[in-house]
Gaussian input, Z-matrix of N, CA and C with variables (Angstrom, degrees):
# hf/3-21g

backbone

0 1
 N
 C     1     B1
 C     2     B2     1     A1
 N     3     B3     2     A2     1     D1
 C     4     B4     3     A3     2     D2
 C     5     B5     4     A4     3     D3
 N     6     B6     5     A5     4     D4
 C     7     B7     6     A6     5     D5
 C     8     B8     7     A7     6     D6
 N     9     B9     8     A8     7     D7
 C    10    B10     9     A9     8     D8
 C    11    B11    10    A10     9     D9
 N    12    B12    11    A11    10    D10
 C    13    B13    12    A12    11    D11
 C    14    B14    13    A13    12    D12
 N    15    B15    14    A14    13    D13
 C    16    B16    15    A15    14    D14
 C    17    B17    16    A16    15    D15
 N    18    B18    17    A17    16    D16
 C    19    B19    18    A18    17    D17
 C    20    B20    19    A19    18    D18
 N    21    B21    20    A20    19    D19
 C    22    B22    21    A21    20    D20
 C    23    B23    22    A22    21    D21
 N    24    B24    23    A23    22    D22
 C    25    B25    24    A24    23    D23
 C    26    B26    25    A25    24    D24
 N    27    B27    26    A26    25    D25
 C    28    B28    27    A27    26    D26
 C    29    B29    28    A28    27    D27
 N    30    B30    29    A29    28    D28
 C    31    B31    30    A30    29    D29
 C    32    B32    31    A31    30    D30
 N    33    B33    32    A32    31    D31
 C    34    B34    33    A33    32    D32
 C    35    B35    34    A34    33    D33
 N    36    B36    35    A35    34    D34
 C    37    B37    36    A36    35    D35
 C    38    B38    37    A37    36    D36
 N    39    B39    38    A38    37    D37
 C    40    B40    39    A39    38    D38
 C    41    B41    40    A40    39    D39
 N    42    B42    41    A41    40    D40
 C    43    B43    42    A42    41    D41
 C    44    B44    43    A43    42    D42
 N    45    B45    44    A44    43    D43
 C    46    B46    45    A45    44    D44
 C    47    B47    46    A46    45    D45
 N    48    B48    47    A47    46    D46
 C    49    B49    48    A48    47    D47
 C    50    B50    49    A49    48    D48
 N    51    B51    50    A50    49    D49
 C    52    B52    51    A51    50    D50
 C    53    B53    52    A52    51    D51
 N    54    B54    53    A53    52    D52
 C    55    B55    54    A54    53    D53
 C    56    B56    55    A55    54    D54
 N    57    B57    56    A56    55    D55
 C    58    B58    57    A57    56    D56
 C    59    B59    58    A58    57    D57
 N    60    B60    59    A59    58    D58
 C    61    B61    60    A60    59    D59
 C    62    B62    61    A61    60    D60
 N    63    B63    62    A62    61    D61
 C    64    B64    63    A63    62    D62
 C    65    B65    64    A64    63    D63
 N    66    B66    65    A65    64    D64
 C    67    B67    66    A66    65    D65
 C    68    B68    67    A67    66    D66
 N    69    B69    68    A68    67    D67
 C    70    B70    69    A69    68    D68
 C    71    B71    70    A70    69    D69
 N    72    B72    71    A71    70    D70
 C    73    B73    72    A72    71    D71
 C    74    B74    73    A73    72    D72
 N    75    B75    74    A74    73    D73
 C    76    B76    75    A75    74    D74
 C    77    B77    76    A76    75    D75
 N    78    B78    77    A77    76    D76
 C    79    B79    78    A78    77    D77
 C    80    B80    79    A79    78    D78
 N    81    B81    80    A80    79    D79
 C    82    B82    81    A81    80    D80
 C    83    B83    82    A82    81    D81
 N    84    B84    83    A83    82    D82
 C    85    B85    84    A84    83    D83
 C    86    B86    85    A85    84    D84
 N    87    B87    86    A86    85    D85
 C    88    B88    87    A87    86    D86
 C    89    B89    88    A88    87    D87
 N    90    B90    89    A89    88    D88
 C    91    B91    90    A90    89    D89
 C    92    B92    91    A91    90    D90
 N    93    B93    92    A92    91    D91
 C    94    B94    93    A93    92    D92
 C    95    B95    94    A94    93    D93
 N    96    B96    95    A95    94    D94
 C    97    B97    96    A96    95    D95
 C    98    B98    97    A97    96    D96
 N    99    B99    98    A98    97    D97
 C   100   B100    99    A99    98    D98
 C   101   B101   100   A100    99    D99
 N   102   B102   101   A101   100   D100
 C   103   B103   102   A102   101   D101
 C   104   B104   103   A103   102   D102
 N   105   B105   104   A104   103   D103
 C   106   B106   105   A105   104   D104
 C   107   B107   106   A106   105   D105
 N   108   B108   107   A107   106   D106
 C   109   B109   108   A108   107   D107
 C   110   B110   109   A109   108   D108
 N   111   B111   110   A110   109   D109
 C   112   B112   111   A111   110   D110
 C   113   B113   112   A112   111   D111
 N   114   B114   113   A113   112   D112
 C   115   B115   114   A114   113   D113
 C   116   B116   115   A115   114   D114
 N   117   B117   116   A116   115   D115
 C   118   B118   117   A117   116   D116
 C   119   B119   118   A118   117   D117
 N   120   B120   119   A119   118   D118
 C   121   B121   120   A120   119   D119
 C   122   B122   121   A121   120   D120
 N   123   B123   122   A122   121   D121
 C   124   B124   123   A123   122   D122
 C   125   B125   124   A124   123   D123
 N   126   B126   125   A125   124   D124
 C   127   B127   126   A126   125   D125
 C   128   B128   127   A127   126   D126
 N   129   B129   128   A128   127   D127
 C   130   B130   129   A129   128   D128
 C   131   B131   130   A130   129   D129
 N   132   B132   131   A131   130   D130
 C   133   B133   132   A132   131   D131
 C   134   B134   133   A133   132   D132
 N   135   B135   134   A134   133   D133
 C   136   B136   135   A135   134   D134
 C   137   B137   136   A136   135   D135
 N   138   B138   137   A137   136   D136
 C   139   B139   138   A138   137   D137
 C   140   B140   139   A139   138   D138
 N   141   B141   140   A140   139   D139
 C   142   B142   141   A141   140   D140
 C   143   B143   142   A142   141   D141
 N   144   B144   143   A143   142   D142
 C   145   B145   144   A144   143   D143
 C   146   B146   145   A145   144   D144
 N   147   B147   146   A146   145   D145
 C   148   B148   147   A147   146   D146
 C   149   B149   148   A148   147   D147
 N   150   B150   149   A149   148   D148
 C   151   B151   150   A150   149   D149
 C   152   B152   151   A151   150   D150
 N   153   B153   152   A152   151   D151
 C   154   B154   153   A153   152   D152
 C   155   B155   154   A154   153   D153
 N   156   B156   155   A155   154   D154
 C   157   B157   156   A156   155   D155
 C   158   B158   157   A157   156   D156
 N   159   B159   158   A158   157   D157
 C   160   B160   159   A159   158   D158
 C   161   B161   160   A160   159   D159
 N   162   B162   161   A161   160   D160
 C   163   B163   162   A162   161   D161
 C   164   B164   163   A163   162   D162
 N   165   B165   164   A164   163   D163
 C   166   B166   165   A165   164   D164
 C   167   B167   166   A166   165   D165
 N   168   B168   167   A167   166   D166
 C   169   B169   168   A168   167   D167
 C   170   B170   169   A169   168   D168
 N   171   B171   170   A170   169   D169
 C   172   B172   171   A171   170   D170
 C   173   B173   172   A172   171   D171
 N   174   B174   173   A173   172   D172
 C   175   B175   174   A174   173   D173
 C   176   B176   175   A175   174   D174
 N   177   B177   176   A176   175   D175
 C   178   B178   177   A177   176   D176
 C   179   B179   178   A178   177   D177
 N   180   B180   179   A179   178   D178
 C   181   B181   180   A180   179   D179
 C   182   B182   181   A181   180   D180
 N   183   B183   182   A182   181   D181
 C   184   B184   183   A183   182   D182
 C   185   B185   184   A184   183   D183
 N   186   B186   185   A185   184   D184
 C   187   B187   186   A186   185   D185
 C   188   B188   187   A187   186   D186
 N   189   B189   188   A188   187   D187
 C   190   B190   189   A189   188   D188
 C   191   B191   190   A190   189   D189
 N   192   B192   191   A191   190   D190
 C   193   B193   192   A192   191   D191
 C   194   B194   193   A193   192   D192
 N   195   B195   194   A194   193   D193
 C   196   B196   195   A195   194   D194
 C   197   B197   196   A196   195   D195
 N   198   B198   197   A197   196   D196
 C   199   B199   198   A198   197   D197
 C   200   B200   199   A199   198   D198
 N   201   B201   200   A200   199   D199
 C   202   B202   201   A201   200   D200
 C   203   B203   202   A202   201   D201
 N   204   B204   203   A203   202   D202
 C   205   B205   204   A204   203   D203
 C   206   B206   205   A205   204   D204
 N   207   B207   206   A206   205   D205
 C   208   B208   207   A207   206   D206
 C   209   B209   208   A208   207   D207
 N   210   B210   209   A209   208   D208
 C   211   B211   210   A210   209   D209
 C   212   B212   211   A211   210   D210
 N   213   B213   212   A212   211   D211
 C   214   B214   213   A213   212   D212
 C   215   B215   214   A214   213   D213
 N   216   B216   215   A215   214   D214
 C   217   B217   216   A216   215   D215
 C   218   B218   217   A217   216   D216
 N   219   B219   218   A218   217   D217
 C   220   B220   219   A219   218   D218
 C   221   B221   220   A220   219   D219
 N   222   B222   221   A221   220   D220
 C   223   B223   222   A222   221   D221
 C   224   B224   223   A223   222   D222
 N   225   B225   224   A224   223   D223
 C   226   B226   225   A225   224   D224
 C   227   B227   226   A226   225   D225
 N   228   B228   227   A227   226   D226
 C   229   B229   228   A228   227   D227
 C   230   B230   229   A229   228   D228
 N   231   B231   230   A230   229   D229
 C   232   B232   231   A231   230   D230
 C   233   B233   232   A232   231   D231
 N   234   B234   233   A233   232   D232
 C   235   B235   234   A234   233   D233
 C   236   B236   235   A235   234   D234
 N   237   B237   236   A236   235   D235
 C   238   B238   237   A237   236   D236
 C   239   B239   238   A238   237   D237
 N   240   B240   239   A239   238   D238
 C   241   B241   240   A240   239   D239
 C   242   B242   241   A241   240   D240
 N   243   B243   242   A242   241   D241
 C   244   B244   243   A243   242   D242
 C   245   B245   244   A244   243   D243
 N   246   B246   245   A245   244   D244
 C   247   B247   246   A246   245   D245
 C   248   B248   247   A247   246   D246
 N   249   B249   248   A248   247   D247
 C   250   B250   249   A249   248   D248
 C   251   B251   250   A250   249   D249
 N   252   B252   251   A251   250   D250
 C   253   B253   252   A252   251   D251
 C   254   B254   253   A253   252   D252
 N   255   B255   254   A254   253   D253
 C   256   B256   255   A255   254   D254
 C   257   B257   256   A256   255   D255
 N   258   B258   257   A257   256   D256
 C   259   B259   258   A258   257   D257
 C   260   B260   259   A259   258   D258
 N   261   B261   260   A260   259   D259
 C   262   B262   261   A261   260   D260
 C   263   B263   262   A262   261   D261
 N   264   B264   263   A263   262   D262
 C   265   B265   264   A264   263   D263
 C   266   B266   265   A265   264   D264
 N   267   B267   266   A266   265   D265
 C   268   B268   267   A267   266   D266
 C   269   B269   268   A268   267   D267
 N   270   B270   269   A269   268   D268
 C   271   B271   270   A270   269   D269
 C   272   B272   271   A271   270   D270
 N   273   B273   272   A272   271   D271
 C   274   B274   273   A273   272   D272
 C   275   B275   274   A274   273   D273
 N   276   B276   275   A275   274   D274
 C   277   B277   276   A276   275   D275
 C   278   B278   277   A277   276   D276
 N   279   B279   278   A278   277   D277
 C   280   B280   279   A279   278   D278
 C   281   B281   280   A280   279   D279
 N   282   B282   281   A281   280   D280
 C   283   B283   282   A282   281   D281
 C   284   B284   283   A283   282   D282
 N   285   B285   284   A284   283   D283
 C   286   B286   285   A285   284   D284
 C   287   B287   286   A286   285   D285
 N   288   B288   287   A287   286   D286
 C   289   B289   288   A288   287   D287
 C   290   B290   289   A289   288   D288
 N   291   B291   290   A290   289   D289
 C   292   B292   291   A291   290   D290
 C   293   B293   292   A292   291   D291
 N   294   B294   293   A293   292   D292
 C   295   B295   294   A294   293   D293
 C   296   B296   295   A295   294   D294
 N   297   B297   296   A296   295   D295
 C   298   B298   297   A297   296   D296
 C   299   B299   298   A298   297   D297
 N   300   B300   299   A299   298   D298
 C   301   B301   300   A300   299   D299
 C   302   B302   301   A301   300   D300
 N   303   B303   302   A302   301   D301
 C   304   B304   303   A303   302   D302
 C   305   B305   304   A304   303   D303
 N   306   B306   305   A305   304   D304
 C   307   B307   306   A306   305   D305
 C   308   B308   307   A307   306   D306
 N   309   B309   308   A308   307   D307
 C   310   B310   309   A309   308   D308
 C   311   B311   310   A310   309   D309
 N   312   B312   311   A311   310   D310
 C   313   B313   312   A312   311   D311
 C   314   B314   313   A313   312   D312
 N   315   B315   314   A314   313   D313
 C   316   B316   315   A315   314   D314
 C   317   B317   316   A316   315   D315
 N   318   B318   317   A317   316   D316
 C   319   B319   318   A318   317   D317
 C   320   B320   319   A319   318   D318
 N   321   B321   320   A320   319   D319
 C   322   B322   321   A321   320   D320
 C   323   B323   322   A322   321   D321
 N   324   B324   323   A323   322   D322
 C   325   B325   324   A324   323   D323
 C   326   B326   325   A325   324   D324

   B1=1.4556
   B2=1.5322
   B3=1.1379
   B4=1.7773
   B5=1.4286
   B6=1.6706
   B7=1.2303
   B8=1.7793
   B9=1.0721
   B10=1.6584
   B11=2.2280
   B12=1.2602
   B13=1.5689
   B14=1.4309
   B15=1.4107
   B16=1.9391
   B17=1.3463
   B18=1.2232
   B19=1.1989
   B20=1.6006
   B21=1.6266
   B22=1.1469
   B23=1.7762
   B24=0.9385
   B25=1.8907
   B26=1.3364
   B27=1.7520
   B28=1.8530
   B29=1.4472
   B30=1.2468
   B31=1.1220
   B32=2.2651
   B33=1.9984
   B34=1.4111
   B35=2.0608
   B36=1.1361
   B37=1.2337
   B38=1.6184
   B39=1.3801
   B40=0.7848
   B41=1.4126
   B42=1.1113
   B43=1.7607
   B44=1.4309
   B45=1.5158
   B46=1.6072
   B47=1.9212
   B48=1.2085
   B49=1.4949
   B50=1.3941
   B51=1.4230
   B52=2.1950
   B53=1.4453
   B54=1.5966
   B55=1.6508
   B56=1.2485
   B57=1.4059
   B58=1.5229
   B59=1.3406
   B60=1.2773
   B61=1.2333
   B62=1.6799
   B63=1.4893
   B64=1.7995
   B65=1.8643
   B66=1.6394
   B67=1.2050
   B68=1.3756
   B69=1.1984
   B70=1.6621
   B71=1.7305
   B72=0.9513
   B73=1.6463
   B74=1.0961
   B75=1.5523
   B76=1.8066
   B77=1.1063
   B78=2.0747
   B79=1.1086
   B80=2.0664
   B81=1.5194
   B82=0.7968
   B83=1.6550
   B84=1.1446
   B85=1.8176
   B86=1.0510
   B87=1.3363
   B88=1.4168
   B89=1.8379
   B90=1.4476
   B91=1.3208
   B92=1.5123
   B93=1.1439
   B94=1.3091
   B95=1.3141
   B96=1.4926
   B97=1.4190
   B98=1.5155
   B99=1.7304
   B100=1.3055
   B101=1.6635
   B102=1.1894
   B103=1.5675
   B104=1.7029
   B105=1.5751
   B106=1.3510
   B107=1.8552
   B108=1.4624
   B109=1.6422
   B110=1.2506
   B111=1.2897
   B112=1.4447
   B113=1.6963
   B114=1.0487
   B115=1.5763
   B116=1.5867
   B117=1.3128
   B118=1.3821
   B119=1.0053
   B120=1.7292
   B121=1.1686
   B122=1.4095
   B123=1.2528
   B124=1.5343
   B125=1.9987
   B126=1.3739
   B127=1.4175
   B128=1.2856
   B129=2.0972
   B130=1.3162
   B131=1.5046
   B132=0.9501
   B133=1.4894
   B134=2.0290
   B135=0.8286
   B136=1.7927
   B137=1.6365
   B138=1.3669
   B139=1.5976
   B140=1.6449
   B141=1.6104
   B142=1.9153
   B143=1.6997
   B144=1.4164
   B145=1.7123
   B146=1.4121
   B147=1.2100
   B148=1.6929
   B149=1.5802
   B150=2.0691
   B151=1.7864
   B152=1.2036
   B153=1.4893
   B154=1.3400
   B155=1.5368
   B156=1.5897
   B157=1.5475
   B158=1.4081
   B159=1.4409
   B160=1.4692
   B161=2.2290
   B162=1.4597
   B163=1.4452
   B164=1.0929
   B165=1.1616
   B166=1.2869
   B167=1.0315
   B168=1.1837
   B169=1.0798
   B170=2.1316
   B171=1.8534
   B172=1.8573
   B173=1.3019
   B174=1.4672
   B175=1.0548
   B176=1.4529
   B177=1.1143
   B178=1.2736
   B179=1.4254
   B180=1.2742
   B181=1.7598
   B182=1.4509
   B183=1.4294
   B184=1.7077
   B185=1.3054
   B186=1.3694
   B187=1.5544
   B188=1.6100
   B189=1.5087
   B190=1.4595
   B191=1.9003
   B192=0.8430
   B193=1.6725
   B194=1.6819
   B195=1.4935
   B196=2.0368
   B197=2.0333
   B198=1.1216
   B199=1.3553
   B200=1.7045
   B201=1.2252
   B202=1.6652
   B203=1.2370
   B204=1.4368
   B205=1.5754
   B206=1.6353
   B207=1.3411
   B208=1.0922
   B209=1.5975
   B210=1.5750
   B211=1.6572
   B212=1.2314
   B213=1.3320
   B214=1.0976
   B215=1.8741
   B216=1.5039
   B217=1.6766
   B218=1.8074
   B219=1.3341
   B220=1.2478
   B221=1.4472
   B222=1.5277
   B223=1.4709
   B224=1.6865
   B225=1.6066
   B226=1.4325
   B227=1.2860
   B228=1.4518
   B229=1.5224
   B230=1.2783
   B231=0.9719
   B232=1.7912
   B233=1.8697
   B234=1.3756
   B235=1.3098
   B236=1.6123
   B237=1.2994
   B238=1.6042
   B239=1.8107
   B240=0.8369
   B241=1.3991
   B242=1.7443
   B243=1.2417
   B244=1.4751
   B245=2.0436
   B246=0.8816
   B247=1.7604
   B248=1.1715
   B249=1.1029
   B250=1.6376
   B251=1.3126
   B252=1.6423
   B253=1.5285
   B254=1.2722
   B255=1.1325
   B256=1.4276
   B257=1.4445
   B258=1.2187
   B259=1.5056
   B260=1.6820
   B261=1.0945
   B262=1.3041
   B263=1.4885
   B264=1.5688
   B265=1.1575
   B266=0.9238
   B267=1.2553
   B268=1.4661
   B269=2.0712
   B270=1.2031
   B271=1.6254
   B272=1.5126
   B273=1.2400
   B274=1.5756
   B275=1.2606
   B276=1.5076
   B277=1.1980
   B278=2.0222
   B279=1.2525
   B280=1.5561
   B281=1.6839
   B282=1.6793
   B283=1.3741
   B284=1.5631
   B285=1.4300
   B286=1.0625
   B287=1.5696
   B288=0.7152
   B289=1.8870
   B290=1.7110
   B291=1.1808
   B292=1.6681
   B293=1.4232
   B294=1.7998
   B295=1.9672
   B296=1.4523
   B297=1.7865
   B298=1.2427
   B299=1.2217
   B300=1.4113
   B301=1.3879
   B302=1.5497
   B303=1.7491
   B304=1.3238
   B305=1.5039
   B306=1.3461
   B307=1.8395
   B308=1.7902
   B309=1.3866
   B310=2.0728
   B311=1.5760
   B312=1.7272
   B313=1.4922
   B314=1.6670
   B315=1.5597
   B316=1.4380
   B317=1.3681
   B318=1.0823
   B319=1.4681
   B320=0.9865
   B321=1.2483
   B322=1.5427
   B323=1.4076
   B324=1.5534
   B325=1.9404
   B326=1.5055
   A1=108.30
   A2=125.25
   A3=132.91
   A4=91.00
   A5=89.91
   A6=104.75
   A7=109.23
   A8=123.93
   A9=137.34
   A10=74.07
   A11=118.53
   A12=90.81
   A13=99.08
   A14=108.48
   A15=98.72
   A16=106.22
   A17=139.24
   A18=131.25
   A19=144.79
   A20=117.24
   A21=119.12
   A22=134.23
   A23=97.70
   A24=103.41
   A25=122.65
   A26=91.54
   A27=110.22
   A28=97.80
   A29=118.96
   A30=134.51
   A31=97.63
   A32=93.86
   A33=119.54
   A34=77.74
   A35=111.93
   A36=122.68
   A37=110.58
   A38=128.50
   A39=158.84
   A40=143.08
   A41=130.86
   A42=122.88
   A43=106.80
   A44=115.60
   A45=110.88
   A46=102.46
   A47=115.90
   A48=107.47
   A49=117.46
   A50=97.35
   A51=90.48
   A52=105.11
   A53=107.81
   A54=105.33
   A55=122.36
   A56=117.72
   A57=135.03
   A58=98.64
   A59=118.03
   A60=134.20
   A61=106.76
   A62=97.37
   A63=103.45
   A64=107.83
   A65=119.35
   A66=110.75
   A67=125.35
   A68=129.33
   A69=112.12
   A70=85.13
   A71=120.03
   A72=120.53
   A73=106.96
   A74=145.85
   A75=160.18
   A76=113.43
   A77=112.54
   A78=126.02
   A79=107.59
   A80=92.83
   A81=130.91
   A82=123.77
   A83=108.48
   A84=118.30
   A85=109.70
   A86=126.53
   A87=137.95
   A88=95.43
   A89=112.16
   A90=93.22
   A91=137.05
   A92=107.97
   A93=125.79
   A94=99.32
   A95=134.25
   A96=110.01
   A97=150.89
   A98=92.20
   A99=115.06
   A100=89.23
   A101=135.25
   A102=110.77
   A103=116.04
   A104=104.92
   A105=112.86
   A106=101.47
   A107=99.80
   A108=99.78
   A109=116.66
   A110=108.66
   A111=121.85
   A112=107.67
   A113=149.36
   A114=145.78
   A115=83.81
   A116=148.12
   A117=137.38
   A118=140.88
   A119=104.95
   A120=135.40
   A121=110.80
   A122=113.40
   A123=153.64
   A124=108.01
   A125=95.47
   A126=110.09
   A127=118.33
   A128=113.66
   A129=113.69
   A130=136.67
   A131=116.55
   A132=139.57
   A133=86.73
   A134=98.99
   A135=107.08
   A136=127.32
   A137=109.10
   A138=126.84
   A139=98.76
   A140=103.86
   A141=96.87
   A142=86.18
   A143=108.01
   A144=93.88
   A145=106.15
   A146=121.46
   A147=123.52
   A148=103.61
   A149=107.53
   A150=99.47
   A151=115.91
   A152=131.25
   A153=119.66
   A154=135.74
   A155=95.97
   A156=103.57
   A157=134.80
   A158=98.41
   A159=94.40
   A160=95.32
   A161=101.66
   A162=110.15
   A163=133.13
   A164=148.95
   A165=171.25
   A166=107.04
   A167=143.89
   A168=153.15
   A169=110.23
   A170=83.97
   A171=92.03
   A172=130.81
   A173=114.33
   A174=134.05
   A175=131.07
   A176=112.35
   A177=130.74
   A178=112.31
   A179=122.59
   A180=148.21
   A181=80.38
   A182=120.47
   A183=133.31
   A184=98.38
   A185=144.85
   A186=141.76
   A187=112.81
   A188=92.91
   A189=97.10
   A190=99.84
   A191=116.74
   A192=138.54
   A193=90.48
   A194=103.44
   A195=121.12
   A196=69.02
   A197=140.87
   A198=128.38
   A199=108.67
   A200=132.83
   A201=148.93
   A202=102.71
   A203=122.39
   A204=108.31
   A205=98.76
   A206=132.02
   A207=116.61
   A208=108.84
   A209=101.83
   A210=119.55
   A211=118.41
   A212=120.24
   A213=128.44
   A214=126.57
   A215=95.38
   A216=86.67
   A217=85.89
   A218=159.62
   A219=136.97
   A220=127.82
   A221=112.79
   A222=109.41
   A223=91.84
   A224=87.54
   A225=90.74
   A226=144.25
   A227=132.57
   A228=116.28
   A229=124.16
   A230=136.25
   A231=147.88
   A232=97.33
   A233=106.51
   A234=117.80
   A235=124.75
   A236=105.09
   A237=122.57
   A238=107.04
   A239=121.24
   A240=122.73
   A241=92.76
   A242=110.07
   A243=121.82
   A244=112.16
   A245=75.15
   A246=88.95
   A247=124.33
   A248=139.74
   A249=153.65
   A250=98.50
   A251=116.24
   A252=110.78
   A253=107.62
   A254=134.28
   A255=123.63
   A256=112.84
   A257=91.13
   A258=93.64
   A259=121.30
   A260=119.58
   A261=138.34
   A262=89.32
   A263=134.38
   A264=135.40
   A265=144.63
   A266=127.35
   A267=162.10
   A268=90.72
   A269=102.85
   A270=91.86
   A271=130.45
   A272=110.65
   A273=101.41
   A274=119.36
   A275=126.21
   A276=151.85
   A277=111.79
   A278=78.18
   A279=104.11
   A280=104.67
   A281=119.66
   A282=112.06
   A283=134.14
   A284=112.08
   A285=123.71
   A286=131.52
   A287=99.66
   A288=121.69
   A289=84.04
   A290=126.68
   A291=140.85
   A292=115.36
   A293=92.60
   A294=104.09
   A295=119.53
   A296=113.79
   A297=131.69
   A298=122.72
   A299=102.81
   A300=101.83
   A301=132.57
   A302=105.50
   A303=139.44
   A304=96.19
   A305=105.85
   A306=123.76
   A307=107.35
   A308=92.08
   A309=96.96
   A310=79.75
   A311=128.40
   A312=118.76
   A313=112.13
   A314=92.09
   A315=119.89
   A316=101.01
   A317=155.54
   A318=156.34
   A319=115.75
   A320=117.14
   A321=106.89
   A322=108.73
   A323=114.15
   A324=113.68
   A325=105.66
   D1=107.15
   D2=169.35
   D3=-52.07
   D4=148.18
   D5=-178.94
   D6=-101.92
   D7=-168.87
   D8=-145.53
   D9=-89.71
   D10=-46.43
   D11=-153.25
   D12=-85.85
   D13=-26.98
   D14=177.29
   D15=-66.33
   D16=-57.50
   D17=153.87
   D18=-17.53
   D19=-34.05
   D20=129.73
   D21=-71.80
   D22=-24.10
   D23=166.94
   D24=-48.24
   D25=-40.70
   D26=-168.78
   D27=-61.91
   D28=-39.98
   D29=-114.14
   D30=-93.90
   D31=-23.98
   D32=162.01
   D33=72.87
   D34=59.22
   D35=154.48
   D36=-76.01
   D37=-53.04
   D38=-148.55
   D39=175.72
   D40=151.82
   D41=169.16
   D42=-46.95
   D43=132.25
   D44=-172.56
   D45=-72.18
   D46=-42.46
   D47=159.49
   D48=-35.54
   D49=-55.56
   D50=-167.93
   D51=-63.66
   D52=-43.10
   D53=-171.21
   D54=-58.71
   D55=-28.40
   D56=173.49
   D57=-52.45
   D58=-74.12
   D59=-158.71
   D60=-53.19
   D61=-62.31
   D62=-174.09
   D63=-49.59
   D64=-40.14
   D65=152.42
   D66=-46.16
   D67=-25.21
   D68=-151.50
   D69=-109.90
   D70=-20.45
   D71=170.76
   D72=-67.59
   D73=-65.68
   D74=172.31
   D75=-43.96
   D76=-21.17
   D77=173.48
   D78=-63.79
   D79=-66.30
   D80=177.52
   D81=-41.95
   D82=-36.22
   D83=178.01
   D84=-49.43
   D85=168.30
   D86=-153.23
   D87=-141.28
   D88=-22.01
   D89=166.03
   D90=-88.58
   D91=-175.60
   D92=-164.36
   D93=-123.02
   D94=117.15
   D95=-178.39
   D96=39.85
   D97=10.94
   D98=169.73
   D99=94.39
   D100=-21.79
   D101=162.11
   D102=-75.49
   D103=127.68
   D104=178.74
   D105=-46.56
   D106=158.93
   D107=162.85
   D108=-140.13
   D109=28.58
   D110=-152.90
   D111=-88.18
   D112=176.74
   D113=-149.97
   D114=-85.60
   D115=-88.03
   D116=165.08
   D117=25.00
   D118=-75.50
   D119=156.18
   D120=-27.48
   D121=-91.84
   D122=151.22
   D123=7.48
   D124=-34.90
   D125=179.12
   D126=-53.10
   D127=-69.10
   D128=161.51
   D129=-53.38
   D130=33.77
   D131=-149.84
   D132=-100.75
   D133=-37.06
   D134=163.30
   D135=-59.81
   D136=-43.40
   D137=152.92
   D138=-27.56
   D139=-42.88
   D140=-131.05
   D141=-85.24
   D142=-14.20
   D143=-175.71
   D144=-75.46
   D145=-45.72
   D146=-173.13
   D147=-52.65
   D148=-61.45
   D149=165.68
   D150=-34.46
   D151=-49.71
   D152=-178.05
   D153=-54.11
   D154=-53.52
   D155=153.66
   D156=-34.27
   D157=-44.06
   D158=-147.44
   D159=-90.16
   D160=-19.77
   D161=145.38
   D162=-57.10
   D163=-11.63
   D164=105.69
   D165=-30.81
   D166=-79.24
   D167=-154.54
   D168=-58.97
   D169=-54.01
   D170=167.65
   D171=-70.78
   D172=-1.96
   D173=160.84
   D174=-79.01
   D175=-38.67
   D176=175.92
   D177=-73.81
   D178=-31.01
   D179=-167.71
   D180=-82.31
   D181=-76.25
   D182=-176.69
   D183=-37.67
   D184=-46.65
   D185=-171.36
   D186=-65.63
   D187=-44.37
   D188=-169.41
   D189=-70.46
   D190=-39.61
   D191=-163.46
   D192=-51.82
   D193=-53.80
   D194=-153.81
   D195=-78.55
   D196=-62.10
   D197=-144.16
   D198=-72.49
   D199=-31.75
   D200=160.37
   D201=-41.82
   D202=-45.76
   D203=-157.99
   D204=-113.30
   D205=16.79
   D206=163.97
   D207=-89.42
   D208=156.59
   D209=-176.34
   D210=-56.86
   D211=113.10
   D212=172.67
   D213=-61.86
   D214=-80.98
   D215=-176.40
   D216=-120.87
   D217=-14.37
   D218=154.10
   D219=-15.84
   D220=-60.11
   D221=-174.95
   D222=178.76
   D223=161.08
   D224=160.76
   D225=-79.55
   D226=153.02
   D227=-175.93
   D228=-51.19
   D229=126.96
   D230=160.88
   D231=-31.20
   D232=161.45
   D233=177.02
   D234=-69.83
   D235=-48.79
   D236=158.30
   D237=-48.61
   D238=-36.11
   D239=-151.86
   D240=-89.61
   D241=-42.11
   D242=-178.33
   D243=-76.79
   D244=-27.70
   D245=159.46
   D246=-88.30
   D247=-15.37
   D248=164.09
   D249=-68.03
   D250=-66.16
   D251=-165.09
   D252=-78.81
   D253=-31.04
   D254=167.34
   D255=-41.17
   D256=-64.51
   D257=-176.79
   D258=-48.57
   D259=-27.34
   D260=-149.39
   D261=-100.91
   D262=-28.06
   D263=152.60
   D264=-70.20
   D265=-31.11
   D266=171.46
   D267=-69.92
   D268=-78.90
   D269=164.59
   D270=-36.12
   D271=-32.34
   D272=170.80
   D273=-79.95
   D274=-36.21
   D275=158.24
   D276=-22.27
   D277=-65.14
   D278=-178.01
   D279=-66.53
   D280=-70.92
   D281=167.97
   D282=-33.84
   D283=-28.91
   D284=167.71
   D285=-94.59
   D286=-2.46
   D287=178.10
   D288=-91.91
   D289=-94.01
   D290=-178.55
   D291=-8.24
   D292=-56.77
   D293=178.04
   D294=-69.96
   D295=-23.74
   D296=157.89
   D297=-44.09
   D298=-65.83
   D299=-168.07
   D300=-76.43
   D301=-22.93
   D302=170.01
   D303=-49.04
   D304=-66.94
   D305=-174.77
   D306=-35.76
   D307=-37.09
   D308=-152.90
   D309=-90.25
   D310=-29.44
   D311=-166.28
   D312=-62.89
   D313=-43.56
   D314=-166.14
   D315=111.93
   D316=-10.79
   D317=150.64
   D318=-8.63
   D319=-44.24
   D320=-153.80
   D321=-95.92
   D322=103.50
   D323=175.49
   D324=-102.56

């Protein structure tokens, strides 16, 4: 039974040397989705609290912003309209949970 790398060899993927190799390098990477994660990296990792803040922060500005322009004593919101901001809350909810958790992973560069 040929094995998995002669089998790509046959296959004129490549030089079975290079293909070896270009595996054992991809093996080898240190990223994550093409963001380094390497101790370096890892440094600006201080950036990511202020980014975090200041996401928070435009969010909170964005809350107050969505809460000013809703109807006061005219009428109540329409159904569509109450589905927008939900939604539009639930999204912040979520954006901020994500940047959270990234933050506590170390994810977030």
């Amino acid at each position: 039974m040929p094995s998995f790398w002669n089998s790509l060899s046959q296959l004129n993927l490549a030089e079975g040397w290079a293909f070896h190799r270009l595996i054992r390098v991809a093996a080898e990477d240190n990223t994550v989705f093409g963001f380094d994660m390497s101790i370096e990296s890892l440094r600006s990792q201080e950036y990511s609290y202020f980014i975090f803040g200041f996401l928070v922060v435009a969010l909170i500005l964005f809350g107050i912003i969505v809460y000013l322009y809703l109807p006061r004593k005219k009428g109540r919101l329409k159904l569509g309209e109450k589905i927008m901001f939900g939604s539009i809350v639930v999204g912040m909810v979520i954006a901020v949970l994500f940047g959270w958790l990234q933050l506590v992973e170390g994810y977030l560069v």
